[in-house]
C-alpha positions as CSV (number, residue, x, y, z in Angstrom):
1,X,172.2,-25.0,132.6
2,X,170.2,-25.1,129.3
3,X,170.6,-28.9,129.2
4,X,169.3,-29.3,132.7
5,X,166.2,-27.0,131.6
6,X,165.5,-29.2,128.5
7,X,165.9,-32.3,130.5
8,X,163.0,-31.2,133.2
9,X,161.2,-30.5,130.6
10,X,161.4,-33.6,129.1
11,X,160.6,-35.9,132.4
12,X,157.5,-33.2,133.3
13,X,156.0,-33.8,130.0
14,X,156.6,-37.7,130.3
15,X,155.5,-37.7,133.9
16,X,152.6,-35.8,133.1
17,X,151.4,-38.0,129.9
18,X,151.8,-40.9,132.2
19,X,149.7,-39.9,135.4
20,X,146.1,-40.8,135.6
21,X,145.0,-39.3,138.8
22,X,143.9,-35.8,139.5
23,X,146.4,-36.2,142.9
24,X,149.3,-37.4,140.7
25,X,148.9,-34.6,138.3
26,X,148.9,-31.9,141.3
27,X,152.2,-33.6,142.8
28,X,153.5,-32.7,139.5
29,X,153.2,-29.4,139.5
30,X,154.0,-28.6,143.2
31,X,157.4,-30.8,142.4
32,X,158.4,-28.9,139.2
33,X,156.7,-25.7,139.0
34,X,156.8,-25.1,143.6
35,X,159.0,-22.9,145.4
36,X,161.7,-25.7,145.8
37,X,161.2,-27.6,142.7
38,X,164.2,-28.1,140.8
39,X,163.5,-25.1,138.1
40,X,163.8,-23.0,141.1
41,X,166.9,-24.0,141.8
42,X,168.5,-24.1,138.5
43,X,167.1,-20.2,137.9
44,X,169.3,-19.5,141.4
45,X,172.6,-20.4,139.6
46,X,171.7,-17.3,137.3
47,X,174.3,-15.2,139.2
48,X,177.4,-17.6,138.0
49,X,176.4,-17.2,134.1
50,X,177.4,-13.1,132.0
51,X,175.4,-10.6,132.0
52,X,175.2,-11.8,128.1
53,X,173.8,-15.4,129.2
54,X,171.2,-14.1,131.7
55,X,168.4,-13.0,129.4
56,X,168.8,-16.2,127.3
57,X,168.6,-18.4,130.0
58,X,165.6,-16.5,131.9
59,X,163.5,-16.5,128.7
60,X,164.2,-20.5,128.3
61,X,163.1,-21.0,132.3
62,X,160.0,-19.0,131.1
63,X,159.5,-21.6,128.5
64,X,160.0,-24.6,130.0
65,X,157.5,-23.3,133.1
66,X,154.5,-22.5,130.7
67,X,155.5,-25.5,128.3
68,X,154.8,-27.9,131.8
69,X,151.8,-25.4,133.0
70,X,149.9,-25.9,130.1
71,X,150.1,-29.5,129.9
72,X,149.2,-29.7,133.1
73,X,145.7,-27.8,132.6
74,X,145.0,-29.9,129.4
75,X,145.7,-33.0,131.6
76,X,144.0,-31.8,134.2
77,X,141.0,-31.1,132.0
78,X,141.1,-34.6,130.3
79,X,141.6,-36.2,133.6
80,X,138.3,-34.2,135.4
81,X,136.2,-35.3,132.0
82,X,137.3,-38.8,132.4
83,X,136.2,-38.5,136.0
84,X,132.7,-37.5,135.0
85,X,132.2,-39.5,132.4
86,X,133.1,-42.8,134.9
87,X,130.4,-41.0,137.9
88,X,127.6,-40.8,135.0
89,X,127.8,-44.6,133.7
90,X,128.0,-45.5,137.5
91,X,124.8,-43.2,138.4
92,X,123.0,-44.0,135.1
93,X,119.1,-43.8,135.4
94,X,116.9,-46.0,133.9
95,X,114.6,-44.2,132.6
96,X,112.2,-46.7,131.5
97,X,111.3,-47.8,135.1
98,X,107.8,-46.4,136.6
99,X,108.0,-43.6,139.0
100,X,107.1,-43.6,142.6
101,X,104.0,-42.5,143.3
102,X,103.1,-39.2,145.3
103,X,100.7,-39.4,147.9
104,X,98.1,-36.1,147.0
105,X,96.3,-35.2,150.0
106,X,92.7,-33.9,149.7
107,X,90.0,-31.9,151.6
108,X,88.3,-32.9,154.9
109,X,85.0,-34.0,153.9
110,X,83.7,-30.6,156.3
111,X,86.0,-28.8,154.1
112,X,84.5,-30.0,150.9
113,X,80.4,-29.5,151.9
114,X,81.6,-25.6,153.0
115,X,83.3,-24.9,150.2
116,X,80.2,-26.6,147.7
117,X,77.6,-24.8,149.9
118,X,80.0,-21.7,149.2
119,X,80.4,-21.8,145.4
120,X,76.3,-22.5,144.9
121,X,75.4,-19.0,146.8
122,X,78.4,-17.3,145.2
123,X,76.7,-18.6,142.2
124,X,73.4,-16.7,143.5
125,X,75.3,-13.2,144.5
126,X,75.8,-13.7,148.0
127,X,79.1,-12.7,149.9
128,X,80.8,-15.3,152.1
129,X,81.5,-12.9,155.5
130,X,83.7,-14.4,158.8
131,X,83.3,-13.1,162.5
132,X,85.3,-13.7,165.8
133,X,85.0,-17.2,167.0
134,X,85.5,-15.2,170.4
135,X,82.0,-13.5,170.9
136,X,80.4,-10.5,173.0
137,X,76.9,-11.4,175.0
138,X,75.3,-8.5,172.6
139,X,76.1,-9.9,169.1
140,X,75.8,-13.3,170.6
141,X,72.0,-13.0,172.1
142,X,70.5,-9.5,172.8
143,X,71.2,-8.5,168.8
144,X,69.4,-11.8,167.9
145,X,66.5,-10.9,170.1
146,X,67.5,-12.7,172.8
147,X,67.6,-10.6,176.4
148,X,69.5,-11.5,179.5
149,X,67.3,-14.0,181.4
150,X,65.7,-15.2,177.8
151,X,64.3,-18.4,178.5
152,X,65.0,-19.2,174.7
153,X,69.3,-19.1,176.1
154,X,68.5,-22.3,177.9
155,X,68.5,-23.7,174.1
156,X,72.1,-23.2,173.8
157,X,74.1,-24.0,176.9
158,X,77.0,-22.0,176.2
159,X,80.9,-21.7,177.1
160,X,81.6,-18.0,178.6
161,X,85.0,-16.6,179.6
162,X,83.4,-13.4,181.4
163,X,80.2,-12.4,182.3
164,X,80.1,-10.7,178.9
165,X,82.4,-12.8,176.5
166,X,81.8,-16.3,175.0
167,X,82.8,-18.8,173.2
168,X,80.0,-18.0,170.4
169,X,77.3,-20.7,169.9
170,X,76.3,-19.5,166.4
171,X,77.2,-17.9,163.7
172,X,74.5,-15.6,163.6
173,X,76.8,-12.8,165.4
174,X,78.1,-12.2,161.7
175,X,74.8,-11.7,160.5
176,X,74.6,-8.8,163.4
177,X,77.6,-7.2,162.5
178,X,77.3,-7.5,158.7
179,X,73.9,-5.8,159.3
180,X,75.6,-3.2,161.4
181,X,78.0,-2.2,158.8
182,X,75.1,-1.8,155.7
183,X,74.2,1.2,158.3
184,X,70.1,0.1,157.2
185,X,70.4,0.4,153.9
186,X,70.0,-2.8,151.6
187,X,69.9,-5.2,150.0
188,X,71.8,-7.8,152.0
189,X,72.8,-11.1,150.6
190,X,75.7,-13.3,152.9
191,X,76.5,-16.9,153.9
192,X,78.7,-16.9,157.4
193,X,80.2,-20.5,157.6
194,X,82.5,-21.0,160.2
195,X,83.1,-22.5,163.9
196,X,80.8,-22.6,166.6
197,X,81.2,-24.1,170.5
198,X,78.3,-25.3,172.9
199,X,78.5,-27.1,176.3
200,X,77.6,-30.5,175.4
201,X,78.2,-34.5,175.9
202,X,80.4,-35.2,172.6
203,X,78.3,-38.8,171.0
204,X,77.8,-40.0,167.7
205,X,75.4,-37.1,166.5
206,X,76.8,-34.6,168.8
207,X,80.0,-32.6,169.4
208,X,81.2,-29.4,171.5
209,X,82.8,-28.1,168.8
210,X,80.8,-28.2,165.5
211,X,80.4,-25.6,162.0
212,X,77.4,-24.2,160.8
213,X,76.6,-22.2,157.3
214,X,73.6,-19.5,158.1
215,X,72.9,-17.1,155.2
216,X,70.7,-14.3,155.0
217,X,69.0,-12.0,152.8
218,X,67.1,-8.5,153.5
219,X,65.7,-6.2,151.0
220,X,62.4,-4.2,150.0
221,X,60.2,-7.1,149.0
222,X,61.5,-10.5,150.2
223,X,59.2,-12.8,151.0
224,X,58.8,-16.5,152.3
225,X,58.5,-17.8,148.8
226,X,62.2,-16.7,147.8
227,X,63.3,-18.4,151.0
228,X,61.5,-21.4,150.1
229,X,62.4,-21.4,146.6
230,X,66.5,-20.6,147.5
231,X,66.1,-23.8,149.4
232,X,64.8,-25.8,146.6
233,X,67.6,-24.4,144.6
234,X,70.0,-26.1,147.5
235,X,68.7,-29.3,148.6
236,X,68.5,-30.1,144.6
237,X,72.1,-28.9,144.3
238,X,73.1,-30.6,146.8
239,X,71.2,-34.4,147.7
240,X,70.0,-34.7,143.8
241,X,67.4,-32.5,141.3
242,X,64.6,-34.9,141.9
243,X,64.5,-33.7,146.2
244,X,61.4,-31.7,147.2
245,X,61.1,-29.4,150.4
246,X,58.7,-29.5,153.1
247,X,58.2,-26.5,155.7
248,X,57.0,-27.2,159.4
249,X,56.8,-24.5,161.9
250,X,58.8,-24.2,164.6
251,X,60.3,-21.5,166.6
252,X,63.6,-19.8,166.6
253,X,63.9,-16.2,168.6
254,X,65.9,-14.6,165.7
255,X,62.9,-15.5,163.0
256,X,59.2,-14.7,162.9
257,X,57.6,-17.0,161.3
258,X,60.0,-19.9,161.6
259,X,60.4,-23.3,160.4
260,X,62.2,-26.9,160.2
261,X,63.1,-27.6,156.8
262,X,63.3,-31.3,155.7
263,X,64.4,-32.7,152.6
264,X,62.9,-35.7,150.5
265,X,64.6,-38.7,151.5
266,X,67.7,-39.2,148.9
267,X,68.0,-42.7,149.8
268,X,64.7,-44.5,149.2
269,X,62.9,-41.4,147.1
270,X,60.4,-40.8,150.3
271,X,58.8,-44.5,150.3
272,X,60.5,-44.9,153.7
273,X,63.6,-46.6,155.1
274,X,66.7,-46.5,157.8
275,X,68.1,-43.2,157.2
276,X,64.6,-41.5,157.0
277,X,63.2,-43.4,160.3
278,X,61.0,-44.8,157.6
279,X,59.1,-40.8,156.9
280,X,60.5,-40.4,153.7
281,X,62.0,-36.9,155.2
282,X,64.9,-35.9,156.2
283,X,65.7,-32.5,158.6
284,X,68.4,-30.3,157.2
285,X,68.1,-26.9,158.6
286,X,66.1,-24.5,160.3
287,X,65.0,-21.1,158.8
288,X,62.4,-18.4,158.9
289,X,61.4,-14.8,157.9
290,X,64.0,-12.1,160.2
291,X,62.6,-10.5,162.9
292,X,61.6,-6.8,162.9
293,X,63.3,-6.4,166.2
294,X,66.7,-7.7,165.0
295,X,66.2,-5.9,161.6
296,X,65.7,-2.6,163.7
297,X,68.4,-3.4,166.7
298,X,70.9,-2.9,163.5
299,X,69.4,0.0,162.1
300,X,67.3,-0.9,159.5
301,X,63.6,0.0,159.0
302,X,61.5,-3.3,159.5
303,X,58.7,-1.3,157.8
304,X,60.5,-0.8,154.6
305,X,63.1,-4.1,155.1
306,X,62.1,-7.6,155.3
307,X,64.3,-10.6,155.0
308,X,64.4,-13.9,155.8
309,X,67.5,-16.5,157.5
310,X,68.5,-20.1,157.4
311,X,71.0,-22.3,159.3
312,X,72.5,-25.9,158.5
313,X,75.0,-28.2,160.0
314,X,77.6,-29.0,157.7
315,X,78.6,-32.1,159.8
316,X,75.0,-33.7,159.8
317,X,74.9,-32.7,155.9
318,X,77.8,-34.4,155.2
319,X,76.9,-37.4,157.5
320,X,73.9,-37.5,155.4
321,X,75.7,-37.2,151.8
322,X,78.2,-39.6,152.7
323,X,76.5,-42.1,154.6
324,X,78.6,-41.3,157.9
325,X,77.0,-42.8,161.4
326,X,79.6,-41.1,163.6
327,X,80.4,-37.3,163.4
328,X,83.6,-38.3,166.0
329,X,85.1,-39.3,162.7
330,X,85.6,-36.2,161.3
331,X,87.9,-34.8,164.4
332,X,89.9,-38.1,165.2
333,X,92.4,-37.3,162.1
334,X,92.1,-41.3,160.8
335,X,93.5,-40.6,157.9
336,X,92.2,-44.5,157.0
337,X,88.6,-42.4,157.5
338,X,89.7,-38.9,155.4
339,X,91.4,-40.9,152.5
340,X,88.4,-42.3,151.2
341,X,86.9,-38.1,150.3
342,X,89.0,-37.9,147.6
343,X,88.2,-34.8,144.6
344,X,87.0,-36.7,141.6
């Protein structure tokens, strides 16, 4: 029985020097060290041998098992290196070759005039406040000075969902509200870009769905010459430090006085051409001094508080920075259009 341990011993070790296969190697074991290997079956002629004999030949079995177990894990962990050696030279990366490029999106062009209108009046202490797109009659019209039956609400042919809720046609409802929440007490500085929806024939210049930045200010002793000069400040900012403003009156229910503000042509420097209609102007925005009835509607004492509003297009500025004929690009999602905004 001793013999026949040595001699399995003796083919394991052989068999297992000579495999070269993670499969081969785990026949190995199952066929010497399984339940029916031929170990086993040696052990089970035990009873036949003295009680003398037993111990000797059960430590020798122990042997022999861990002699083939542990050459089976040092084979098995030279045969798995082996393995993972061959998959890296296989799957070897050159690393020498130039990478693929990855596409960067960047902002919509509407995205990019917001947020550089937004960082300049940051940069002059305003707050940037948001509304509902969603609007009530009151904080749409009456709050603005404009009553029910308002001729002035033929200006803005609006969508409503009820008699008293609508899609809002401004964002001058934030003004309202932000007003509302100072409880009359200034000094008021905000900018309210966002969203706004009025019934109308979508064309090159014109869309149903458009955005508009209005700002305002209100405190003791604002005048028209801080609107006027904030206005320098942003058409210089914005189309080149050279521009020059021009006021022209106008009317705007919300605003007492009010007034068109155009911009020094940016493309021929005001000696006339295409973009200008050959004027050497350019309209921007509209703007004016606030009304005492809207300053008093939220609460604030139009004998103490003055203040003064503006409104612009982003689209149309953009149109006009860019050199864009057709605000229907902006909504169509041609990415052959957006790719060309790229951040510098």
């Amino acid at each position: 029985m001793q013999d026949q341990l040595k001699q399995l011993q003796k083919e394991a070790l052989q068999q297992i020097e000579e495999v070269n296969s993670l499969k081969g190697l785990n026949d190995i074991r199952v066929a010497y060290l399984g339940k029916k290997g031929p170990i086993t079956e040696v052990l089970r002629g035990m009873g036949k041998l003295s009680a003398e004999e037993r111990p000797k030949m059960g430590a020798l079995a122990n042997e022999v098992r861990e002699a083939i177990a542990s050459n089976i894990a040092s084979k098995q962990e030279s045969l798995e290196r082996a393995e993972v050696e061959k998959k890296l030279a296989a799957e070897t990366i050159d690393v020498t070759l130039p990478g693929r490029p990855i596409r960067v999106g960047n902002p919509h062009p509407i995205t990019a005039v917001i947020e550089e209108i937004e960082d300049l009046f940051i940069g002059m202490g305003y707050t940037v406040e948001v509304g509902p797109e969603v609007e009530t009659d009151y904080y749409n019209f009456e709050a603005l000075n404009l009553p029910k039956e308002h001729p002035a609400r033929d200006m803005q042919d609006s969508f409503y969902i009820t008699e008293e809720l609508l899609l809002r046609t401004q964002t001058s409802p934030v003004q309202a509200r932000t007003l509302e929440k100072f409880k009359g007490k200034g000094p008021v500085k905000i900018i309210c870009p966002g969203k706004v929806y009025r019934r109308d024939n979508d064309d090159a210049t014109h869309s149903h769905q458009f955005t508009q930045i209005e700002g305002l200010v209100v405190g003791e002793k604002v005048s028209m010459s801080d609107l006027k000069g904030t206005l320098e400040v942003f058409a210089r900012k914005l189309f080149g430090e050279d521009r020059e403003i021009r006021l022209r009156p106008s009317f705007f229910p919300f605003t007492e006085p009010s007034v068109e503000v155009d911009v020094s042509c940016f493309s021929c420097g005001g000696s006339g051409c295409r973009i200008c209609k050959q004027t050497g102007w350019i309209e921007i925005l509209g703007a004016g001094m606030v009304h005492p009835n809207v300053l008093e509607m939220s609460g604030f004492d139009s004998e103490k508080y003055q203040g003064f509003a503006f409104g612009m297009g982003p689209e149309r500025i953009a149109m006009l920075k860019y050199g864009i004929d057709d605000i229907r690009h902006f909504y169509t999602n041609d990415l052959r259009f957006l790719s060309q905004f790229k951040k510098a």
